[in-house]
DSSP file (Angstrom, degrees, kcal/mol; ACC not computed):
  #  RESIDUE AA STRUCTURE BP1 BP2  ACC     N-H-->O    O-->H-N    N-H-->O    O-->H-N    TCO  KAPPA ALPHA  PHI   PSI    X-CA   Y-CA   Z-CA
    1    1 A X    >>        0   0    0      0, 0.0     4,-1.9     0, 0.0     3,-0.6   0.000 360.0 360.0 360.0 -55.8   96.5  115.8  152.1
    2    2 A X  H 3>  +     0   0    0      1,-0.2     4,-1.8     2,-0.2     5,-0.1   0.779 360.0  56.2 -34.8 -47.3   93.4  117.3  150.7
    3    3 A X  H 3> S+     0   0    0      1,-0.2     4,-1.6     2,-0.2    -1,-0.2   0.715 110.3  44.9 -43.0 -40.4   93.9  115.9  147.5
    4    4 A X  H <> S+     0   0    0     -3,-0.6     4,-1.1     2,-0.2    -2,-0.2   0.913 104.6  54.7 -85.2 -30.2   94.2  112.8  148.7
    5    5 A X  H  X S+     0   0    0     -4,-1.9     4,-3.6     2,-0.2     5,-0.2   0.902 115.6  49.1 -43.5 -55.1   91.1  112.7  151.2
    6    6 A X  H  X S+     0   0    0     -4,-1.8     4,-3.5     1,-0.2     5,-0.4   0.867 106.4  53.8 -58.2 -44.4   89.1  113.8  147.9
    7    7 A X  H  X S+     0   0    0     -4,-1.6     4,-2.5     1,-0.2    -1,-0.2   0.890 115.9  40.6 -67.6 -44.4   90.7  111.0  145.5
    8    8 A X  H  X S+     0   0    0     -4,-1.1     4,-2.9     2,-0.2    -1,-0.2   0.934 110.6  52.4 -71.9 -36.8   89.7  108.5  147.9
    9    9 A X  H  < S+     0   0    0     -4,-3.6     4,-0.4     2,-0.2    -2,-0.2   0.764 113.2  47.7 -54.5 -35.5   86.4  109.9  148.7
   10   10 A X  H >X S+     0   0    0     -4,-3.5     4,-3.3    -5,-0.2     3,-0.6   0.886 110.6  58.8 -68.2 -58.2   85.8  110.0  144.7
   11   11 A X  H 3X S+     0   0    0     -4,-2.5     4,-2.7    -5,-0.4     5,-0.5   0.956 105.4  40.9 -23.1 -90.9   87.1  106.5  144.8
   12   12 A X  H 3<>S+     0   0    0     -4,-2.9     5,-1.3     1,-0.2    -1,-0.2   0.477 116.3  51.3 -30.1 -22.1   84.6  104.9  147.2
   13   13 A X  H <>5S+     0   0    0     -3,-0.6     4,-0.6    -4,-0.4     5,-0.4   0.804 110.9  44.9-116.6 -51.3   81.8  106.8  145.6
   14   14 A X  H  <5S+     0   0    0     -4,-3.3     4,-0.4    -5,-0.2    -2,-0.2   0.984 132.3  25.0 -69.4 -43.2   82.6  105.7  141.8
   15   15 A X  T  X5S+     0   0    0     -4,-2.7     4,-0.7    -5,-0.1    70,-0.2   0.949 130.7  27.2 -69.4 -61.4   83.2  101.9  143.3
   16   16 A X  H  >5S+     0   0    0     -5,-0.5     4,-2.3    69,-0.2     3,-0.2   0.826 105.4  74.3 -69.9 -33.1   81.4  101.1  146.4
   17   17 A X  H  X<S+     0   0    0     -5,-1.3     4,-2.2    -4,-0.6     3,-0.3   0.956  98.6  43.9 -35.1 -69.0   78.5  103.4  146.0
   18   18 A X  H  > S+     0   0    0     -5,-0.4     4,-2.0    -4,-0.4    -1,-0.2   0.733 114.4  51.6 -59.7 -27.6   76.7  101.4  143.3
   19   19 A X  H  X S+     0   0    0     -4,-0.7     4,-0.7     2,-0.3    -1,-0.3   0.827 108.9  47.6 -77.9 -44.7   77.3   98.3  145.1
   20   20 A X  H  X S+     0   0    0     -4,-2.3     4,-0.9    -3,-0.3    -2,-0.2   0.770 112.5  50.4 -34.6 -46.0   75.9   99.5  148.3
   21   21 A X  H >X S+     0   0    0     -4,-2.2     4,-1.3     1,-0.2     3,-1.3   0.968 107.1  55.7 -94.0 -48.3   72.8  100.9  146.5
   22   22 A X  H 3X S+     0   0    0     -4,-2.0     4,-3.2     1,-0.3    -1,-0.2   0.758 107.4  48.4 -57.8 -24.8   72.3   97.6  144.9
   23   23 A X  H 3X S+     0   0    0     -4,-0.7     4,-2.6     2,-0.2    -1,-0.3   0.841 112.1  47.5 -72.3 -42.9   72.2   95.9  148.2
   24   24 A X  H X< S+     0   0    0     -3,-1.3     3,-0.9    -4,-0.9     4,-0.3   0.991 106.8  55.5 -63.8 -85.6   69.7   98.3  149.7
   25   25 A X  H >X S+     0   0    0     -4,-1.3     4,-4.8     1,-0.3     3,-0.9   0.646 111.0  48.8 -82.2 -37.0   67.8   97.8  146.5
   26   26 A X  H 3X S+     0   0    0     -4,-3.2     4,-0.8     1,-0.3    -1,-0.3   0.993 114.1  51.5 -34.5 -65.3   67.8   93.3  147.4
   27   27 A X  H << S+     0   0    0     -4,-2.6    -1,-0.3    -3,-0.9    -2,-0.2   0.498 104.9  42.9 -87.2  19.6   66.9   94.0  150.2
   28   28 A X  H X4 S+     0   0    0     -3,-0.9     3,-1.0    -4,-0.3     5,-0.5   0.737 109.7  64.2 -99.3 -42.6   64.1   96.2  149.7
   29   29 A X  H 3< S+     0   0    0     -4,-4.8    -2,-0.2     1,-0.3    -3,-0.1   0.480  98.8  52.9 -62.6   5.7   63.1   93.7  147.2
   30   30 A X  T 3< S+     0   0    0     -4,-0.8    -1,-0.3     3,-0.0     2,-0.1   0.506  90.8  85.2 -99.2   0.9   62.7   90.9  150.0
   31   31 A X  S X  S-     0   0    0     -3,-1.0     3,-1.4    -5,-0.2    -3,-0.1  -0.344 109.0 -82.2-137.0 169.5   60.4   93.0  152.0
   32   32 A X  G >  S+     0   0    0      1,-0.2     3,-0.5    -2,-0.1     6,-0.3   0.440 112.0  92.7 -60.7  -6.0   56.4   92.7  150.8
   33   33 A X  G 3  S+     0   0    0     -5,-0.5    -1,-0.2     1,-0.2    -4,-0.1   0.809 100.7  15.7 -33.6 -55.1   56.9   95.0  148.3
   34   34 A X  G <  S+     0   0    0     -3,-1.4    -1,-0.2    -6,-0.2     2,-0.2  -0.440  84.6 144.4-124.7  68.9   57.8   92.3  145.5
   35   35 A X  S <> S-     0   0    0     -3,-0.5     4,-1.5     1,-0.1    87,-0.1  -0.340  70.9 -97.9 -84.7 177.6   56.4   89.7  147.3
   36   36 A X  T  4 S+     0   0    0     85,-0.4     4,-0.5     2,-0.2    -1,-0.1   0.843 126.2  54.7 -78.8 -51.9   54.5   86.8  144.4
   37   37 A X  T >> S+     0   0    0     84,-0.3     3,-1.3     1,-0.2     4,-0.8   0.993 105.0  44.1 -61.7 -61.9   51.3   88.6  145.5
   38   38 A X  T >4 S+     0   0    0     -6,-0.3     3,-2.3     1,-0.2     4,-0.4   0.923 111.4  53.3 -22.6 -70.1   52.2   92.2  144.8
   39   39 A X  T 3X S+     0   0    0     -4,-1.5     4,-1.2     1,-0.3    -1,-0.2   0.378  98.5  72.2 -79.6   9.0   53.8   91.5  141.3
   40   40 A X  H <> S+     0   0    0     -3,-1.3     4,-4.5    -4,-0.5    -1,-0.3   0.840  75.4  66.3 -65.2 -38.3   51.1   90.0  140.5
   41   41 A X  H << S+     0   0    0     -3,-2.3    -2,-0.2    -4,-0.8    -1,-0.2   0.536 115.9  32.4 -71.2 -15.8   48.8   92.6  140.1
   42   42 A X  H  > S+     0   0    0     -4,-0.4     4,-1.5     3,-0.1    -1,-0.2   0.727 121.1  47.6-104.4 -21.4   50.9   93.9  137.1
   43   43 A X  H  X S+     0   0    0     -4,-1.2     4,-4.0     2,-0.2    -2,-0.1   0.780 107.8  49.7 -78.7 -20.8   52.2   90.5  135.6
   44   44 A X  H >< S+     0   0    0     -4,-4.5     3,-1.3     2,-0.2     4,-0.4   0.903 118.1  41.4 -80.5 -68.4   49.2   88.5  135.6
   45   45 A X  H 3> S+     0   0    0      1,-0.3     4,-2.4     2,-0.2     5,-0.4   0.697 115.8  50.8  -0.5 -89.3   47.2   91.5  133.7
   46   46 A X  H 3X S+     0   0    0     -4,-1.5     4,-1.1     1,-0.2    -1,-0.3   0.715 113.3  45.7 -30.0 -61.0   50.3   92.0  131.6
   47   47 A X  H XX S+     0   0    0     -4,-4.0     3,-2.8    -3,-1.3     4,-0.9   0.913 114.1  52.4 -45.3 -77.0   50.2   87.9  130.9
   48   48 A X  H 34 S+     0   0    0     -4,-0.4    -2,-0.2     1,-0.4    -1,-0.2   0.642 107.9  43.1 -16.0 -60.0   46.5   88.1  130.2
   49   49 A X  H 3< S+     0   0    0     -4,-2.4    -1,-0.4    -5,-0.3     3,-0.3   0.771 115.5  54.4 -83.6  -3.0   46.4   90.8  127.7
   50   50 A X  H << S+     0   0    0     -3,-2.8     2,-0.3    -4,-1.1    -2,-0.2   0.902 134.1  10.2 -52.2 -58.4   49.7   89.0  125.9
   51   51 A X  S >< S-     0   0    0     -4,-0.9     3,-1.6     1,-0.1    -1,-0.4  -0.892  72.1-168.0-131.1  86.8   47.8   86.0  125.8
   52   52 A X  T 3  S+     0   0    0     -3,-0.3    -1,-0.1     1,-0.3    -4,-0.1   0.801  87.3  44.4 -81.5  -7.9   43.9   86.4  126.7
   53   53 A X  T 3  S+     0   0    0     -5,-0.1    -1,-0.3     2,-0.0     2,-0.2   0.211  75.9 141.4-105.9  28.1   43.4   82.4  127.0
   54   54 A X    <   -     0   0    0     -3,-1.6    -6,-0.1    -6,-0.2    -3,-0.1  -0.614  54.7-120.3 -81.2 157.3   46.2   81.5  128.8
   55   55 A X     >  -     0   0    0     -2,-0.2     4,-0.9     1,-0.1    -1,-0.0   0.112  21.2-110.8 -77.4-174.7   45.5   79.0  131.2
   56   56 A X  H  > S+     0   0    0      2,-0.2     4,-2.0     1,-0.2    -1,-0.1   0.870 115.3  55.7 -66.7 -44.9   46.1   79.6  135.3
   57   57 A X  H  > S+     0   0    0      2,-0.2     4,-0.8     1,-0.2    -1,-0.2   0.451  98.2  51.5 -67.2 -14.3   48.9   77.2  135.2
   58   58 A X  H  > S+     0   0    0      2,-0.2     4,-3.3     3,-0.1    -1,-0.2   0.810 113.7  53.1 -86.6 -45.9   50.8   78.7  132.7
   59   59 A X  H  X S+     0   0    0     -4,-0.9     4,-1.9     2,-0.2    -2,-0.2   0.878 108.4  43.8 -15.8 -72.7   50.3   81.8  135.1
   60   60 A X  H >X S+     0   0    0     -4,-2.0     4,-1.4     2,-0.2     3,-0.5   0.991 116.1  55.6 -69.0 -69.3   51.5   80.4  138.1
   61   61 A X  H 3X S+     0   0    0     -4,-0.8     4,-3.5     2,-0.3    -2,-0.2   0.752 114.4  35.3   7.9 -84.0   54.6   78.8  135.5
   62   62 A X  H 3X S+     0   0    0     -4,-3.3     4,-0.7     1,-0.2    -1,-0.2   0.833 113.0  61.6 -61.2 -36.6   55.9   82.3  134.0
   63   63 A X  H <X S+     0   0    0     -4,-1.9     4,-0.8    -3,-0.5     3,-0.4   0.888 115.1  34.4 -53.6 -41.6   55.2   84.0  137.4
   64   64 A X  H  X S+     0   0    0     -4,-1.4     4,-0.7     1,-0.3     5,-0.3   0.900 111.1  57.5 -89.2 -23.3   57.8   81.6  138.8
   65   65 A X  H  < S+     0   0    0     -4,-3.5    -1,-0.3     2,-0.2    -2,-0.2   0.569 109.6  40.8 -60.8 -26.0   59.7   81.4  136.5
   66   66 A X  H  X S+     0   0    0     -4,-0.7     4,-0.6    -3,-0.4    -1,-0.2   0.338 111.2  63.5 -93.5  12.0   60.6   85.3  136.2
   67   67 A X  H  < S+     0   0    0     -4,-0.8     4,-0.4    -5,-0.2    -2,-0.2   0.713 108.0  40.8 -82.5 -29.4   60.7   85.4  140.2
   68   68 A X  T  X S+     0   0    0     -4,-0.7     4,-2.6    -5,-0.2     5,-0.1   0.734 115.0  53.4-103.4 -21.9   63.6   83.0  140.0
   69   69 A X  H  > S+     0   0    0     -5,-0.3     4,-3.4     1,-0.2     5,-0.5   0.889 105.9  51.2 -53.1 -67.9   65.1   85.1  136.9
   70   70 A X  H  X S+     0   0    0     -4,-0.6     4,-1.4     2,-0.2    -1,-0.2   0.824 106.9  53.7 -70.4 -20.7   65.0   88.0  138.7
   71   71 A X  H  >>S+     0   0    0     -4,-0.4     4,-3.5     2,-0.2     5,-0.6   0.953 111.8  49.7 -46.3 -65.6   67.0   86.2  141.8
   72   72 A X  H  X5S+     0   0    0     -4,-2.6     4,-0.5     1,-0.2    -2,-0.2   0.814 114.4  41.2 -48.2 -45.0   69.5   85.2  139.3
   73   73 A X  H  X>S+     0   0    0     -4,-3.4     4,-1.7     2,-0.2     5,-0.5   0.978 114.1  56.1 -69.5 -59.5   70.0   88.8  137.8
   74   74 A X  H  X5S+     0   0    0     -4,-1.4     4,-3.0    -5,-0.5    -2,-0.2   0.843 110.6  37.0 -41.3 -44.1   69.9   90.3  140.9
   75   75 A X  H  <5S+     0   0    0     -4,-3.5    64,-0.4     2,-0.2    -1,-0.3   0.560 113.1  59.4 -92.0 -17.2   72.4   88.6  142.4
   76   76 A X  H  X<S+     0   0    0     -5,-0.6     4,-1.1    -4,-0.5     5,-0.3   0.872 111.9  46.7 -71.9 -78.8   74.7   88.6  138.8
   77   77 A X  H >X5S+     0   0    0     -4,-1.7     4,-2.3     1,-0.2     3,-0.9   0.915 114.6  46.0 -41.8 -51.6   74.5   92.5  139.0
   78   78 A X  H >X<S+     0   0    0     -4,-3.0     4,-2.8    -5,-0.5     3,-1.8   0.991 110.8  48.6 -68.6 -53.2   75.4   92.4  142.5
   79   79 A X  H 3> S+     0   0    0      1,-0.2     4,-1.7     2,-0.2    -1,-0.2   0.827 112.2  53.0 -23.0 -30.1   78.3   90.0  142.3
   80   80 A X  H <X S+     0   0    0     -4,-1.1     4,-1.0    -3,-0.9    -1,-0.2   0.579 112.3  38.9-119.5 -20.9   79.7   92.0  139.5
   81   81 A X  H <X S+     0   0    0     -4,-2.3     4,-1.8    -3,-1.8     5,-0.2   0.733 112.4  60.7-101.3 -10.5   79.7   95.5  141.1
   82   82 A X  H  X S+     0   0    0     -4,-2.8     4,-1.5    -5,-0.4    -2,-0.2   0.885 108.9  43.9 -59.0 -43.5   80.8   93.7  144.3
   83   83 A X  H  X>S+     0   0    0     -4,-1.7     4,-4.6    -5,-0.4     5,-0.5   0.887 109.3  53.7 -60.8 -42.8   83.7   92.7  142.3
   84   84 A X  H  X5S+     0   0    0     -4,-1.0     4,-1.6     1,-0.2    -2,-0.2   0.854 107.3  53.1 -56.6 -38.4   84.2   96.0  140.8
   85   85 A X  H  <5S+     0   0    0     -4,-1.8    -1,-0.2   -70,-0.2    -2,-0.2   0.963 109.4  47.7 -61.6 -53.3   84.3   97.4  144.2
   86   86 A X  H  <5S+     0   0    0     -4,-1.5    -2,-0.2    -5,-0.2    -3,-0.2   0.950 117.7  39.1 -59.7 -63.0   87.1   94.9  145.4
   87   87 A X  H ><5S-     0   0    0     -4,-4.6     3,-2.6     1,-0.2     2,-0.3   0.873  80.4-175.4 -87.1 -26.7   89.3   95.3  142.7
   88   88 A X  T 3<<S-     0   0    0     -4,-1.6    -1,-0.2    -5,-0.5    -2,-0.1   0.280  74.8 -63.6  73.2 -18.8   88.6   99.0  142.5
   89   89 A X  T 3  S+     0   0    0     -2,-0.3     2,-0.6     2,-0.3    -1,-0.3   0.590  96.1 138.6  17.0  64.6   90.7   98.8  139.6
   90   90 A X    <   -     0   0    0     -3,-2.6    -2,-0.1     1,-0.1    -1,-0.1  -0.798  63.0 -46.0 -56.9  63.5   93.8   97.8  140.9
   91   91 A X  S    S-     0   0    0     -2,-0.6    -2,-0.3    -3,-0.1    -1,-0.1  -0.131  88.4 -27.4  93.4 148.9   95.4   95.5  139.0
   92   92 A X  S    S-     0   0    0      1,-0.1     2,-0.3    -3,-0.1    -3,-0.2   0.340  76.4 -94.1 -20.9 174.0   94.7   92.2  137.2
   93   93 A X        -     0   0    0     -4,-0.1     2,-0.3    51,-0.0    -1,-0.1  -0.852  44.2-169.1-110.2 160.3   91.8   90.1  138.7
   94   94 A X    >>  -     0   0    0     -2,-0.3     3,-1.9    -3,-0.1     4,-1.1  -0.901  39.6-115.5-173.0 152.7   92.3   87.6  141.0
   95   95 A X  H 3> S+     0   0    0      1,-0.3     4,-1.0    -2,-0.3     5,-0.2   0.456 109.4  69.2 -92.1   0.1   90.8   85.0  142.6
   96   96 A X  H 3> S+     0   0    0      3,-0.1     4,-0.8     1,-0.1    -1,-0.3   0.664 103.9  50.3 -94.5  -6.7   91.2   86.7  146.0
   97   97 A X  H <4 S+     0   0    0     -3,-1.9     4,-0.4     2,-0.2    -2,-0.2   0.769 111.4  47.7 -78.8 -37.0   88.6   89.1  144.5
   98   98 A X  H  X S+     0   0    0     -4,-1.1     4,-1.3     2,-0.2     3,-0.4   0.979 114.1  45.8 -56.7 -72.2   86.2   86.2  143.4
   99   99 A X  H >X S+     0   0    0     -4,-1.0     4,-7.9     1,-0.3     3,-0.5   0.840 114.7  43.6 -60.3 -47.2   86.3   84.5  146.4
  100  100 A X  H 3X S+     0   0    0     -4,-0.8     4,-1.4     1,-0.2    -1,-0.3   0.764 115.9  47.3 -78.7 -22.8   85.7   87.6  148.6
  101  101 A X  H 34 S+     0   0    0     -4,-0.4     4,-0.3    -3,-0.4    -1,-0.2   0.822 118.6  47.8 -92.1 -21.4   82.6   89.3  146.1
  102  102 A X  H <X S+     0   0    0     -4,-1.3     4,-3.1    -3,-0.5     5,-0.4   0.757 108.2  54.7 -66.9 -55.4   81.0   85.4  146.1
  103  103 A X  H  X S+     0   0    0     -4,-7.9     4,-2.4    -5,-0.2    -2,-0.2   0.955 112.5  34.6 -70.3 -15.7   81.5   85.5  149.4
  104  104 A X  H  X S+     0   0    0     -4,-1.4     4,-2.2    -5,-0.2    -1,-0.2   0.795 116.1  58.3 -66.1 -30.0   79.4   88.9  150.2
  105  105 A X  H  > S+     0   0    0     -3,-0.3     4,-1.8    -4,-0.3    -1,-0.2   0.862 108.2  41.3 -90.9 -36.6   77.2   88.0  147.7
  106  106 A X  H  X S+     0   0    0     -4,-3.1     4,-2.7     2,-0.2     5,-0.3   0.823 115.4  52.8 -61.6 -39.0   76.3   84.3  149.6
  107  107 A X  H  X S+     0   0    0     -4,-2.4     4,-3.0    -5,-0.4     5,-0.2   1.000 108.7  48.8 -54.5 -70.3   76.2   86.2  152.9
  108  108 A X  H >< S+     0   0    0     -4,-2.2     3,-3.6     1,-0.3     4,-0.4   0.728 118.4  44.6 -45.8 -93.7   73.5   88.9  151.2
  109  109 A X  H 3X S+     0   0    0     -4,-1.8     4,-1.4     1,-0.3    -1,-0.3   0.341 110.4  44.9 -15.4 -56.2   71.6   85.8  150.0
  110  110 A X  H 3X S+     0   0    0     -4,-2.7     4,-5.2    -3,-0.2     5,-0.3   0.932 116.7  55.9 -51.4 -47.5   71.5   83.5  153.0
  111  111 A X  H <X S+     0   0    0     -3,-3.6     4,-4.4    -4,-3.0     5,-0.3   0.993 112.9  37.9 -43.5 -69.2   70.5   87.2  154.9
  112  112 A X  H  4 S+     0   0    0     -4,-0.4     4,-0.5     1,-0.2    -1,-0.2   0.841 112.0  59.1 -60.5 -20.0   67.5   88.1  152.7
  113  113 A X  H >< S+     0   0    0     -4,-1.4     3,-0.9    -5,-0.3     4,-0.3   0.920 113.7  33.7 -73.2 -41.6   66.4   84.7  152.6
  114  114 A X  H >X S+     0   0    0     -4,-5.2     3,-1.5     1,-0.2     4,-0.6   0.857 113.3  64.4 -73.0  -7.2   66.1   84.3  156.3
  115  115 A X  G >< S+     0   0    0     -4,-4.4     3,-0.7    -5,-0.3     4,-0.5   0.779 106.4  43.1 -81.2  -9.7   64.9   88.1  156.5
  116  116 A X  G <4 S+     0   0    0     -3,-0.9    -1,-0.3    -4,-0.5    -2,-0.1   0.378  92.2  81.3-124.2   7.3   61.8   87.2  154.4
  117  117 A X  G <4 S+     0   0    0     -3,-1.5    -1,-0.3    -4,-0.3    -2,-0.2   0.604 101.3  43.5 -72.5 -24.4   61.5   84.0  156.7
  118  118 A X  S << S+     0   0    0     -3,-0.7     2,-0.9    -4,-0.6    -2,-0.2   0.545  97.4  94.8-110.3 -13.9   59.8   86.8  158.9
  119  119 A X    >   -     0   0    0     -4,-0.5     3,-1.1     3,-0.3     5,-0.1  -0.615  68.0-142.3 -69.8 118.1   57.9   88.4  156.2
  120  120 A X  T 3  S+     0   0    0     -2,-0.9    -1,-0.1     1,-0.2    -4,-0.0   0.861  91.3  39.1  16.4-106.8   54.5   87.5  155.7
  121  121 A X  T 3  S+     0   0    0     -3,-0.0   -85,-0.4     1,-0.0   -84,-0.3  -0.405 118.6  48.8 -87.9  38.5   53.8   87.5  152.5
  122  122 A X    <   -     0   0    0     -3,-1.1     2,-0.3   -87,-0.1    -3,-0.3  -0.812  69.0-140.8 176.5 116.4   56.9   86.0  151.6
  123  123 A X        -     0   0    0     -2,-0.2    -6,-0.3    -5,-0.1     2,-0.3  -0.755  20.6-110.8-128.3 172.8   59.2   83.0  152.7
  124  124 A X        -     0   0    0     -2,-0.3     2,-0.5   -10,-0.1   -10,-0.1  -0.422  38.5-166.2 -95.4 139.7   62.6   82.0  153.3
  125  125 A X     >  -     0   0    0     -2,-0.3     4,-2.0     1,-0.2   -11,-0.1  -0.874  32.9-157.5-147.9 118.0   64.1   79.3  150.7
  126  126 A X  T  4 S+     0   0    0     -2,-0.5     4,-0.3     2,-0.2    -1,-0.2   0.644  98.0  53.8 -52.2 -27.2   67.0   77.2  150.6
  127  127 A X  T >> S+     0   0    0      2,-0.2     4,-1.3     3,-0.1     3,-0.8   0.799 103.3  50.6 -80.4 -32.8   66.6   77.1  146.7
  128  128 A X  H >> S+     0   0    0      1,-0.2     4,-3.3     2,-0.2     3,-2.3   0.999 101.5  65.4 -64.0 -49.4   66.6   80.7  146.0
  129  129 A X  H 3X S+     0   0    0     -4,-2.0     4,-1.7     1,-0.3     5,-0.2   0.719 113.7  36.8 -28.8 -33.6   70.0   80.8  148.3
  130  130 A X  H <> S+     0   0    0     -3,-0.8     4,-0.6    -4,-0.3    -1,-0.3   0.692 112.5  57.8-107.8 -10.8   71.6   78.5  145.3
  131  131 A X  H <X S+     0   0    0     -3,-2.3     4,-3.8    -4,-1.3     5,-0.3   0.902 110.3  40.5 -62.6 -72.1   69.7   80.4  142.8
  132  132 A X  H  X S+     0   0    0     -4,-3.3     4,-4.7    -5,-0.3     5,-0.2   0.965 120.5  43.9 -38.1 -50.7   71.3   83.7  143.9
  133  133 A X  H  X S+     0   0    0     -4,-1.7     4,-4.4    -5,-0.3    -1,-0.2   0.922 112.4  51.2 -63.6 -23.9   74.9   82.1  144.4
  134  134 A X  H  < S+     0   0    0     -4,-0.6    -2,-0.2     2,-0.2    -1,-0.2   0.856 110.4  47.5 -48.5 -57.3   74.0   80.6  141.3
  135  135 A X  H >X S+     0   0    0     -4,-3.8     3,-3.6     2,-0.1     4,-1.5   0.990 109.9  57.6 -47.1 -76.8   73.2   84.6  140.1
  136  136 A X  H >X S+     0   0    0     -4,-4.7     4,-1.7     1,-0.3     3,-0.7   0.937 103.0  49.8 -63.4 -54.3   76.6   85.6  141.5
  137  137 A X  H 3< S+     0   0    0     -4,-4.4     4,-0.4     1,-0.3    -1,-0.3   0.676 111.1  47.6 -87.1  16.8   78.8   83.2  139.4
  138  138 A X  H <> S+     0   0    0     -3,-3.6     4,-3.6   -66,-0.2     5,-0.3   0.828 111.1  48.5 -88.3 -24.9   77.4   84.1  136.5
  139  139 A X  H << S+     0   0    0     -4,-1.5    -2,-0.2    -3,-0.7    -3,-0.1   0.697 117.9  43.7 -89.8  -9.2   77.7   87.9  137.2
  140  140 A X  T  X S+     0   0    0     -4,-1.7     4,-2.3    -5,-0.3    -1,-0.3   0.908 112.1  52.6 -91.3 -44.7   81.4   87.4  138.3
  141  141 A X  H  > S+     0   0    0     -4,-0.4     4,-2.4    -5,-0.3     5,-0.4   0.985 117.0  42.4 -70.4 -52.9   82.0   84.9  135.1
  142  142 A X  H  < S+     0   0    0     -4,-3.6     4,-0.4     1,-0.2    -1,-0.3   0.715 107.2  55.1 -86.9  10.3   80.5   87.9  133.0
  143  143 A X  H >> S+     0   0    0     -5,-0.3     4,-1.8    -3,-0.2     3,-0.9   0.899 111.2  51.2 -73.6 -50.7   82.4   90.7  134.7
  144  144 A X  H 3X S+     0   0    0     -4,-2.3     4,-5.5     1,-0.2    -2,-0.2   0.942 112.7  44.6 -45.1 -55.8   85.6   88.5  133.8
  145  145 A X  H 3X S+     0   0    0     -4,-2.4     4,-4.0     1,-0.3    -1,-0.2   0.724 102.9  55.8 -55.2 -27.5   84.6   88.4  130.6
  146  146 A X  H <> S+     0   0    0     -3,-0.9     4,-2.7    -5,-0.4    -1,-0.3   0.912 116.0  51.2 -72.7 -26.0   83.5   92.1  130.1
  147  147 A X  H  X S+     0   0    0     -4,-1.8     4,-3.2     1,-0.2     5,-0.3   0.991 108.5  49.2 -69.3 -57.9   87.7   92.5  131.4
  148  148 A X  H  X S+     0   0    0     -4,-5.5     4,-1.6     1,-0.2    -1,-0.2   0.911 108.4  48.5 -61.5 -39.5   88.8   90.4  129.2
  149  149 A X  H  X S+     0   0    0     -4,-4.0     4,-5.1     2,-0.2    -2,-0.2   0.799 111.9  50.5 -40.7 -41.6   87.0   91.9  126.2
  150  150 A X  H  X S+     0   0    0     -4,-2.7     4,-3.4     3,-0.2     5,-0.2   0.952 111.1  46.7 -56.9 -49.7   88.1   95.5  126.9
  151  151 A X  H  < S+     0   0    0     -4,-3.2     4,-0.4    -5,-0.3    -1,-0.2   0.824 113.7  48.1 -75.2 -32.1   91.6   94.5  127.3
  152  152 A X  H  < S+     0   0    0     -4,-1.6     7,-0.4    -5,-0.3    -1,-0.2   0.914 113.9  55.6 -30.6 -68.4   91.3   92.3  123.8
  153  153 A X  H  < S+     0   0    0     -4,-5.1     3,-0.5     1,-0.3    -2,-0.3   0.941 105.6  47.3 -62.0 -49.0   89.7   95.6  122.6
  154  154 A X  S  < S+     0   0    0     -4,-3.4    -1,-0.3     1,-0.2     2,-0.3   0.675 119.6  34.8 -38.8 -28.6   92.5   97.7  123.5
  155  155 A X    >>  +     0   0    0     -4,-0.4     4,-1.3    -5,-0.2     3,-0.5  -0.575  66.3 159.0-140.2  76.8   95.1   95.8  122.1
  156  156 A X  H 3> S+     0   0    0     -3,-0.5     4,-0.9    -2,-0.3    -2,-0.1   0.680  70.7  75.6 -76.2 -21.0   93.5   94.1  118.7
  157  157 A X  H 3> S+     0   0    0      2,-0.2     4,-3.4     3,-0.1     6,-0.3   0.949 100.4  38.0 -37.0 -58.8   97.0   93.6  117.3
  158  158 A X  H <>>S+     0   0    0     -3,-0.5     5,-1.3     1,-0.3     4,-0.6   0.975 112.7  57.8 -73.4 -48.8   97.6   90.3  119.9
  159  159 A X  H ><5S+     0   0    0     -4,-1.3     3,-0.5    -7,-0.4    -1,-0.3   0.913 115.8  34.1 -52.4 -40.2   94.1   89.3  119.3
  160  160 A X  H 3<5S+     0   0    0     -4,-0.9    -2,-0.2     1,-0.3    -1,-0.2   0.991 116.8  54.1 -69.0 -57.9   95.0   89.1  115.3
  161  161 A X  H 3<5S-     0   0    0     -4,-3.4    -1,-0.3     1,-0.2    -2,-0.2   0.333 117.9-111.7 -66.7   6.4   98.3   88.0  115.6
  162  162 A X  T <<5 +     0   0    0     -4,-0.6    -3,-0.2    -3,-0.5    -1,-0.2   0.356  60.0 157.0  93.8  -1.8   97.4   85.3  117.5
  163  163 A X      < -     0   0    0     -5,-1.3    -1,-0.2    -6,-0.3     2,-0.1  -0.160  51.3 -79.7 -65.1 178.2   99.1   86.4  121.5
  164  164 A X        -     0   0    0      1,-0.1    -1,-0.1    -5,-0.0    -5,-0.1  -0.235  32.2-129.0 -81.1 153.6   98.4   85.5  124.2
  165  165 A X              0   0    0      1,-0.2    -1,-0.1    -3,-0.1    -6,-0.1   0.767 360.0 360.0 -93.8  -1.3   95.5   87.0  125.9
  166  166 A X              0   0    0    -15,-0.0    -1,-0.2     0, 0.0    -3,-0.0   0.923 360.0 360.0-135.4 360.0   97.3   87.8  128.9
């Protein structure tokens, strides 16, 4: 019985943990912490001494442009331990895994987006919401992919010989 409490407990903590903490870590990133103003104060500097004549607009440009970057990654990482969590590794992947780690991951989005509808320094956006889901099916397409590589790598024979990959 003990054994088993532990195995699960070990379980949950190698899968769900990281996925949890990643969630924590969205939403902390919603909050006025990395609000446009904040990460400014190291990016425009940062731009500046990159480039000292770039113009303001080029500024405003690359600032939004890795603010919507960083949606997309965020929500790729989370999708992709979300998945990991779900399949726990159990078994093939399956689309009842997809669907359920897209959805968690569309729930998070829509959440942070209205949570930051109440922030300040910081608003609520129907285009980051498709950006993130946007995020999440790439991070699920390359989770598949990382599966499918391993399994490739493991067995290099079928890959030469020409089988099938699954």
């Amino acid at each position: 019985m003990r054994i088993a409490v532990n195995a699960r407990v070990g379980k949950f903590v190698k899968y769900w943990v990281p996925a949890i903490v990643w969630i924590v870590v969205a939403l902390i990133a919603s909050s006025d912490l990395m609000s446009a103003e904040r990460t400014s104060r190291f990016f425009v500097p940062f731009l500046r001494w990159l480039t000292p004549d770039i113009s303001p607009e080029t500024v405003a440009m690359a600032q939004l442009m890795v603010r919507k970057l960083a949606h997309l990654t965020e929500y790729g990482v989370m999708a992709a331990l979300l998945l990991r969590a779900i399949r726990a590794g159990t078994g093939p992947l399956g689309w009842p895994h997809v669907l359920i780690a897209l959805a968690v991951a569309a729930v998070c989005a829509v959440s942070d987006e209205f949570h930051q509808s109440f922030v300040a320094s910081r608003t609520g956006s129907a285009l980051d919401v498709m950006i993130d889901i946007t995020g999440a099916l790439i991070g699920i397409g390359a989770y598949w992919l990382f599966l499918w590589w391993r399994r490739e790598a493991a067995h290099p024979s079928r890959a030469l010989a020409g089988g099938s990959a699954g």
